[in-house]
N, C-alpha and C positions, 0 to 999 in steps of 0.2 A: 504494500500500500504506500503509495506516493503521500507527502508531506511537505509541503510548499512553503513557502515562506511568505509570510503575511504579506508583506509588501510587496515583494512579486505578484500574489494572488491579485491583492489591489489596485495594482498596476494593470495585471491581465483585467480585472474586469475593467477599469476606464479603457483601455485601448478595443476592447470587446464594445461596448459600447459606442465608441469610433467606428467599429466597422457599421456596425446598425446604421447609424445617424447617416455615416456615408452614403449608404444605401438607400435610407430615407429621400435625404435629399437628393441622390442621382433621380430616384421615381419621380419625387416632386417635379423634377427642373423638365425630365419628358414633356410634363404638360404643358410647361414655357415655352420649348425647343420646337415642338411639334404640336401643330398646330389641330392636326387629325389622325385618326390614325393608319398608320401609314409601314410598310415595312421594315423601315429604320425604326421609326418610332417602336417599335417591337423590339428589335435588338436594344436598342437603347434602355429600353425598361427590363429586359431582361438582365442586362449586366447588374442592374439593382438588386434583383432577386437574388440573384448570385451573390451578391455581398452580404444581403439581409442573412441567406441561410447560413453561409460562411459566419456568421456573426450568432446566431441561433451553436450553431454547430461548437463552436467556442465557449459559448456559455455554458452549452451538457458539458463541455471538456472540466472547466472551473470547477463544477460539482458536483462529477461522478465519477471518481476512477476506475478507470476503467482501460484495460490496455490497446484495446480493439477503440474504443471511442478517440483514444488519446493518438495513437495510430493513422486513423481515419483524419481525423484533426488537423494533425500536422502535416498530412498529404494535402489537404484540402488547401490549406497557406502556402504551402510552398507553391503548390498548381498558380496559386491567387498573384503571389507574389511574383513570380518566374513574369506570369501575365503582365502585371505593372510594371516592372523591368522592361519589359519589351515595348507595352503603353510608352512610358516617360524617356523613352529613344525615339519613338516617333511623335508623339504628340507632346510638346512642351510647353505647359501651361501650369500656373498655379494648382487645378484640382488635379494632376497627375503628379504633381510633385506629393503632393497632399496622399495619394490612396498609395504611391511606394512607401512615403514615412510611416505612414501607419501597417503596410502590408508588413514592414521589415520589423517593426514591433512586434505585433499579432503572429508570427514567424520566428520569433526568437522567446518572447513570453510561453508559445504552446511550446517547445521543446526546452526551459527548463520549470516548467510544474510539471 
């Protein structure tokens, strides 16, 4: 049984938390960006899901140990992360600099709790 340290834990849950928000707002700003819906307008809100559950998935990790969960977890971040790496090489802008800081958090928090 895994035994975390408090402040890492606390740490993981605000940066867990970031990824939610990120996601939130990615969904939100769809409705800004696109006007109707439209096939971009789908991937675009997609990519949000994607982060919501990434951010859900993270949370089971925080408070259930579990080796398979924990496992799954840190596959799913690196997957997210690898992703943003490659995002903030082509696309440079503040919100991509924004979801690698937080992917590369959310990616070092789940591998040491």
């Amino acid at each position: 049984e895994r035994h975390p340290n408090i402040k890492n834990m606390e740490i993981y849950k605000i940066v867990t938390w970031a990824i939610l928000l990120l996601g939130l707002g990615h969904a939100l700003y769809t409705f800004k960006k696109f006007k109707s819906v439209q096939q971009d307008a789908l991937w675009f809100f997609s990519t949000s899901l994607g982060l919501i559950f990434n951010g859900f998935l993270n949370y089971i990790n925080l408070y259930i140990s579990n080796s398979l969960i924990s496992t799954l977890t840190i596959s799913a971040n690196i997957i997210q992360f690898v992703f943003c790496a490659v995002l903030v090489y082509y696309v440079r802008n503040p919100p991509t600099y924004i979801a690698i800081l937080v992917s590369t958090a959310i990616l070092a928090l789940s591998v040491i709790h």
